[in-house]
LOVO-940114 format. One line per 8 residues: their letters; for each residue x, y, z of N, C-alpha, C. Coordinates in steps of 0.2 Angstrom, whole numbers, padded with zeros to 4 digits. Each point is the difference from the previous one (the first is absolute). Layout:
N
a> X,Y,Z,X,Y,Z,X,Y,Z ~ ...
This chain:
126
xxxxxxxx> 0002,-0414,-0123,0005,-0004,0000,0007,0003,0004 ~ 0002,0006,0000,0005,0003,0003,-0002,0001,0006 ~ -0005,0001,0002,-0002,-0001,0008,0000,-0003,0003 ~ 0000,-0004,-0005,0002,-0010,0005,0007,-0003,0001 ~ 0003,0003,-0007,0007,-0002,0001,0002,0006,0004 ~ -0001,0007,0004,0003,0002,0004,0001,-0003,0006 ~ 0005,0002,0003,0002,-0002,0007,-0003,0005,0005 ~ -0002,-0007,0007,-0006,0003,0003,0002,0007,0003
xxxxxxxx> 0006,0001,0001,0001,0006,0003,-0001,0009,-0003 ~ 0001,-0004,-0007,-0004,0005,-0006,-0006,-0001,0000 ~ -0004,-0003,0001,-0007,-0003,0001,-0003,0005,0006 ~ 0002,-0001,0003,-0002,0000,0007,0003,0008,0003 ~ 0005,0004,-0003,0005,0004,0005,0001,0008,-0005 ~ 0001,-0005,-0006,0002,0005,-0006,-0006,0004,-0002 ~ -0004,-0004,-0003,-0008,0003,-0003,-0002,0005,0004 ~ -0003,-0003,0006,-0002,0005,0004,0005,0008,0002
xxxxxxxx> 0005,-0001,0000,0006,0006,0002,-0002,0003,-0007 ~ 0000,-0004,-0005,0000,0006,-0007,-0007,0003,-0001 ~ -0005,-0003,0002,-0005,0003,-0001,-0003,0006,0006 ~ 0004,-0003,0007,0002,0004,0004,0002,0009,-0002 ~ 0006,-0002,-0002,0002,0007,-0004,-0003,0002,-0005 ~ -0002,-0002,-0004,-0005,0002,-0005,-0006,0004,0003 ~ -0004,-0002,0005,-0005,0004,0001,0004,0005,0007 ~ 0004,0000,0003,0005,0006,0002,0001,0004,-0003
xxxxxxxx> 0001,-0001,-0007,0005,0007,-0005,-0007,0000,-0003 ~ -0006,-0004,-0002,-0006,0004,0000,-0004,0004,0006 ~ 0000,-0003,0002,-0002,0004,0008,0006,0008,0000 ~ 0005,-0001,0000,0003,0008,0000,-0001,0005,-0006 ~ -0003,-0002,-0003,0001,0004,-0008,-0005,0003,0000 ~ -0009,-0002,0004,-0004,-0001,-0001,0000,0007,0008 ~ 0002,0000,0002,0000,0004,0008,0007,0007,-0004 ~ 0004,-0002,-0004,0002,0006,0000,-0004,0003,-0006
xxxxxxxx> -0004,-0003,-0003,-0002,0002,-0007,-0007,0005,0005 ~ -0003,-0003,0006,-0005,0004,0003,0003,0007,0004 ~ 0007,-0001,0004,0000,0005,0001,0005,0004,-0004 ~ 0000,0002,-0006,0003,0004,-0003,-0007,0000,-0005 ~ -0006,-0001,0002,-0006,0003,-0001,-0001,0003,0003 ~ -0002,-0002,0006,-0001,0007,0006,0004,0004,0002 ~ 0008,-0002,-0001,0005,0007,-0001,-0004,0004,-0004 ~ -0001,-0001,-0007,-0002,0004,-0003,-0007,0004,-0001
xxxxxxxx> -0005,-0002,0004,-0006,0001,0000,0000,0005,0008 ~ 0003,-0002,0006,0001,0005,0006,0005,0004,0000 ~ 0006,0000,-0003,0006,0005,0000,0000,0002,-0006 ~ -0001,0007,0001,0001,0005,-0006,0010,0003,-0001 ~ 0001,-0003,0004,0008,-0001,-0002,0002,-0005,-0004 ~ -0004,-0005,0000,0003,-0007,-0005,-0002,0003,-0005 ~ -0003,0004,-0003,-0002,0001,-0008,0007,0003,-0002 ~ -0002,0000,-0007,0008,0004,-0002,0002,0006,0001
xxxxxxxx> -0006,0004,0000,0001,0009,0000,0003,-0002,0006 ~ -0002,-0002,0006,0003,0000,0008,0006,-0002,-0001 ~ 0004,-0001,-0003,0008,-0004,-0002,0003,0009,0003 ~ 0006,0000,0004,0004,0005,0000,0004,0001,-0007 ~ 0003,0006,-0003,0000,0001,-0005,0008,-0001,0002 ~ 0005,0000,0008,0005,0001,-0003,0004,-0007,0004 ~ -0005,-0005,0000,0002,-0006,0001,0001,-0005,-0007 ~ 0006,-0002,-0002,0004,-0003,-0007,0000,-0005,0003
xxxxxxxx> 0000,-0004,-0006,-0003,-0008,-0001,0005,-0003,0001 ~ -0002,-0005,0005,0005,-0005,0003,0003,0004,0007 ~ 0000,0006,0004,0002,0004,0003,-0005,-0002,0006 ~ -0007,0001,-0001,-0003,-0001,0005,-0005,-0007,-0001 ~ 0000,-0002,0005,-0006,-0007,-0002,-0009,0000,0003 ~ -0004,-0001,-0006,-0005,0002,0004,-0005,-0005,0004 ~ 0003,-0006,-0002,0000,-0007,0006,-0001,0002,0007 ~ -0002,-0002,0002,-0001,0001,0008,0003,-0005,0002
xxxxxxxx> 0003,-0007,-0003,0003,-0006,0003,0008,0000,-0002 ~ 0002,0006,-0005,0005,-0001,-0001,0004,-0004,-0006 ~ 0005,-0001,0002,0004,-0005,-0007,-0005,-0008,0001 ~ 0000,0000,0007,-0006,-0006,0001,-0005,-0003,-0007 ~ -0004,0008,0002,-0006,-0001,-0004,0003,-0001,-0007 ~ 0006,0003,-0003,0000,0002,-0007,0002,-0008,-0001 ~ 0004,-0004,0004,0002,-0006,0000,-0007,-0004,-0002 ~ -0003,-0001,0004,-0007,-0003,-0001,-0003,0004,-0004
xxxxxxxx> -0002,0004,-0003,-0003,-0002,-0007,0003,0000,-0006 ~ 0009,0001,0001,0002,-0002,-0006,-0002,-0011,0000 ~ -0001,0000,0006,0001,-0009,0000,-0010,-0001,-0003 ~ -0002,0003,0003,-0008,0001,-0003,-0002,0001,-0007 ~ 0005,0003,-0003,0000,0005,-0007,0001,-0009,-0004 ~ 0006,-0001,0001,0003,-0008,-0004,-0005,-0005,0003 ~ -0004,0000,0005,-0004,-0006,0000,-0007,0001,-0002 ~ -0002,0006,-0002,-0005,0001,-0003,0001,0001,-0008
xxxxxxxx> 0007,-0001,-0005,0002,0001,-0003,-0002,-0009,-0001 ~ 0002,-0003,0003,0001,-0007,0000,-0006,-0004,0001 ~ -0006,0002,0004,-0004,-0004,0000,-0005,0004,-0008 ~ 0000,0006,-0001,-0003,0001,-0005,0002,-0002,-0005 ~ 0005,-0003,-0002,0002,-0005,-0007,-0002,-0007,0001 ~ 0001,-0002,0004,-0005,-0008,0004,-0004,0001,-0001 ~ -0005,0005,0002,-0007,0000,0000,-0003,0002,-0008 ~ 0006,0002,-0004,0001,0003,-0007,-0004,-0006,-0004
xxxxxxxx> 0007,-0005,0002,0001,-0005,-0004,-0004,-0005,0002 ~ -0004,0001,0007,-0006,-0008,0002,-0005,0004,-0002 ~ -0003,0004,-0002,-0008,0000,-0003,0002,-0004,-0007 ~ -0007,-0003,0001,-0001,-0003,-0008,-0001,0002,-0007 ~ 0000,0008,0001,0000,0002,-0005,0009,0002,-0003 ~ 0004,0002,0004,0005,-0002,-0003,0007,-0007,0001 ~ -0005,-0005,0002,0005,-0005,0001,0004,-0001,-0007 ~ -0004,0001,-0006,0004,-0001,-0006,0006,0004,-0003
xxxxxxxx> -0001,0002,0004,0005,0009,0001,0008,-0004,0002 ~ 0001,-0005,0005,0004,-0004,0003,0008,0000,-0005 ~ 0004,0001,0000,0005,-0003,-0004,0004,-0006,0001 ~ 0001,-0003,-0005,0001,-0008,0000,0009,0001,-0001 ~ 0003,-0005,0003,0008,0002,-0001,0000,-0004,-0005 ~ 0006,0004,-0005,0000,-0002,-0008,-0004,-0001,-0005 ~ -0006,0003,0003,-0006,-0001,-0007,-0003,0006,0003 ~ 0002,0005,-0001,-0004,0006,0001,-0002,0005,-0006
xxxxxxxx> -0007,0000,-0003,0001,0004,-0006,0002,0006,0002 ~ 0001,0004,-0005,0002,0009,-0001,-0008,0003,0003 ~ -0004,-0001,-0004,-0007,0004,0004,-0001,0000,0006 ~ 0001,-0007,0004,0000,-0004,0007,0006,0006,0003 ~ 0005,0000,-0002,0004,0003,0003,0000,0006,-0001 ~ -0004,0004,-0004,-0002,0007,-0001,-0006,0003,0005 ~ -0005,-0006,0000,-0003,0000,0005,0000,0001,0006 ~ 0005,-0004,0002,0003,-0001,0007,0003,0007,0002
xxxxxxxx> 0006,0004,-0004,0003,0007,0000,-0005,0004,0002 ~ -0007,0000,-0003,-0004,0004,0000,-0006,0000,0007 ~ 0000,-0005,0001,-0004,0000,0007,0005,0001,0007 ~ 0006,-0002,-0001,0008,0002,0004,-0001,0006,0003 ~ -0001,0003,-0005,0002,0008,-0002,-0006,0004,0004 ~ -0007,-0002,-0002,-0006,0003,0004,-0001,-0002,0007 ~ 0002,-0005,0003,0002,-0002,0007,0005,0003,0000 ~ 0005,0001,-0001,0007,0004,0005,-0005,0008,0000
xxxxxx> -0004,0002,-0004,-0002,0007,-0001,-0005,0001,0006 ~ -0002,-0006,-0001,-0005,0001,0008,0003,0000,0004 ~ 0007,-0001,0003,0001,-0001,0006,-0001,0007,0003 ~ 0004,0006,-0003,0001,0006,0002,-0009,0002,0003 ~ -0004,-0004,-0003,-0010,0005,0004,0001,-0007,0008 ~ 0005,-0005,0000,-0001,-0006,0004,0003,0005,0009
């Protein structure tokens, strides 16, 4: 029914743009997550031993793209952030998980804190 009451230009301009970008910032995560495997599988300087010892943190950057890269995957970091709470909350197994506005039990919301908490912890292996 909201599909229908959209305006065609939402219909027609918007959807596709969003899911456009949707598989763009999948598509990049997916190529950087490849090659900062093969960084680490061909160059024996990616590993940590390979780290010069008197290069201090935030001093040198070991981005090849620069403040670029760091910008993009900070922007990567939050939509991977975001689509893994979507996808949290659309399996059917925790649809009941859901919080209702003004009727939310304590367990419901003890719940929710707890599953929060183990998605934010995964972000840092993402």
């Amino acid at each position: 029914e909201l599909r229908h009451r959209a305006s065609p230009w939402q219909r027609n301009l918007g959807y596709p743009l969003a899911m456009l970008g949707l598989l763009v910032l999948t598509g990049i995560s997916v190529l950087i997550v490849c090659f900062h495997v093969l960084e680490l599988l061909l160059d024996d300087a990616a590993m940590p031993r390979g780290i010069q010892q008197d290069a201090s943190l935030g001093q040198v950057s070991f981005s090849i793209f620069g403040s670029f890269g760091a910008a993009v995957q900070v922007v990567l970091i939050f939509y991977l952030m975001v689509s893994s709470v979507v996808g949290f909350y659309s399996s059917p197994l925790f649809t009941r998980l859901l919080p209702e506005r003004q009727d939310t039990p304590l367990t419901k919301i003890i719940g929710n804190c707890v599953s929060l908490l183990v998605l934010s912890s995964a972000l840092p292996v993402f």
